[in-house]
C-alpha positions as a Markdown table, in Angstrom:
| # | Residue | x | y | z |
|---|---|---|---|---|
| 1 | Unk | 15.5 | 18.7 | 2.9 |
| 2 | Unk | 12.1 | 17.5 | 2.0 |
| 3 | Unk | 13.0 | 14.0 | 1.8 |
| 4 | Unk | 13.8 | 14.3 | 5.6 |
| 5 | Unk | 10.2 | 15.3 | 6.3 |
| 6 | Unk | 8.0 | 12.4 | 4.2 |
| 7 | Unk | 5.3 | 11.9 | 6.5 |
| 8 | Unk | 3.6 | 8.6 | 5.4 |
| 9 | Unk | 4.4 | 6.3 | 8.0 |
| 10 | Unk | 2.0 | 3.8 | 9.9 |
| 11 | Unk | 4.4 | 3.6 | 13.2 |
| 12 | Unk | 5.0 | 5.7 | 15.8 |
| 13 | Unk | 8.6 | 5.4 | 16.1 |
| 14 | Unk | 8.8 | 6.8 | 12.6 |
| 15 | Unk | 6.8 | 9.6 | 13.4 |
| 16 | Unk | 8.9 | 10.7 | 16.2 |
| 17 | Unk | 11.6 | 10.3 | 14.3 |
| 18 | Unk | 9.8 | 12.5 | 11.6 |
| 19 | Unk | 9.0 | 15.0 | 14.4 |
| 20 | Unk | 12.3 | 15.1 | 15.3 |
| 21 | Unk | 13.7 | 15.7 | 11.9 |
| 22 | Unk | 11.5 | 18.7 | 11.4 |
| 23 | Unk | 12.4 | 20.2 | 14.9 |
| 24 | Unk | 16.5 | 19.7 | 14.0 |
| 25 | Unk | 15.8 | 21.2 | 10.5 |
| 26 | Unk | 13.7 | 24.1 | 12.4 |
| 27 | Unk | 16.3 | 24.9 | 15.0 |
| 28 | Unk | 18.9 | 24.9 | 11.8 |
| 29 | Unk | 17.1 | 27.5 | 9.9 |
| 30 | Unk | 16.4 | 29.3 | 13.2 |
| 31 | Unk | 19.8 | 29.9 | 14.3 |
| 32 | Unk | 21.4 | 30.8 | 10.9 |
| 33 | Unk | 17.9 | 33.3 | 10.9 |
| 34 | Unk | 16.7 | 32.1 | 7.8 |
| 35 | Unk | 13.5 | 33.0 | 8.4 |
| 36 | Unk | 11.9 | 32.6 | 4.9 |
| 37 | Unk | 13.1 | 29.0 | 5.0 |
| 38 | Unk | 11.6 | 27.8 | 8.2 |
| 39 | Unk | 8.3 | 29.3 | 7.6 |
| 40 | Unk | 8.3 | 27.3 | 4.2 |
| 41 | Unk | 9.4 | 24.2 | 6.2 |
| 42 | Unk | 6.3 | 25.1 | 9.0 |
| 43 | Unk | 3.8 | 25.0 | 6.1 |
| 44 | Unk | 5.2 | 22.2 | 4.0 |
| 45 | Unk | 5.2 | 20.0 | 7.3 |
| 46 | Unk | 1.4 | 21.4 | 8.3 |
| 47 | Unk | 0.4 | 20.7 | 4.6 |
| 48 | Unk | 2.4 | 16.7 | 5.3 |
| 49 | Unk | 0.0 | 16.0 | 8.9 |
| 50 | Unk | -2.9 | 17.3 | 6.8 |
| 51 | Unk | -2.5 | 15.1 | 4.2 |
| 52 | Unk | -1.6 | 12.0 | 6.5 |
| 53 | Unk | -4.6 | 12.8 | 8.7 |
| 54 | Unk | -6.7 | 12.4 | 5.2 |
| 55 | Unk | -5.5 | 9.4 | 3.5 |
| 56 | Unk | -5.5 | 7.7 | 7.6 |
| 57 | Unk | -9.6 | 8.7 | 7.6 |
| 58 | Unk | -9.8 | 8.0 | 3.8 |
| 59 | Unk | -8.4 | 4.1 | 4.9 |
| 60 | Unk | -11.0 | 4.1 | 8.1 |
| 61 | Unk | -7.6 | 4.6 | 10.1 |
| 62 | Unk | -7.5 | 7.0 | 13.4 |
């Protein structure tokens, strides 16, 4: 499901369409009550905006 979730982007569109993606996958793993699995997908897509936030003020991007 990862691949779903790949952050780096530099457009808008694509990150809706990434925040959408996490939101379907969420509500999946909600509704079946795997709740193990959708806390791991909340951090892995906290640890993503982290990282994007870096590498955009690494490149002078904001």
């Amino acid at each position: 499901m990862e691949e779903y979730l790949d952050i780096r982007t530099n457009s808008k569109k694509n990150l809706r369409n990434w925040i959408w993606n996490l939101e379907y996958l969420l509500l999946l793993e909600l509704e079946t009550r795997n709740n193990k699995r959708a806390l791991q997908l909340t951090n892995y897509a906290y640890r993503q905006i982290f990282i994007n936030r870096y590498q955009q003020n690494k490149n002078g991007m904001k």
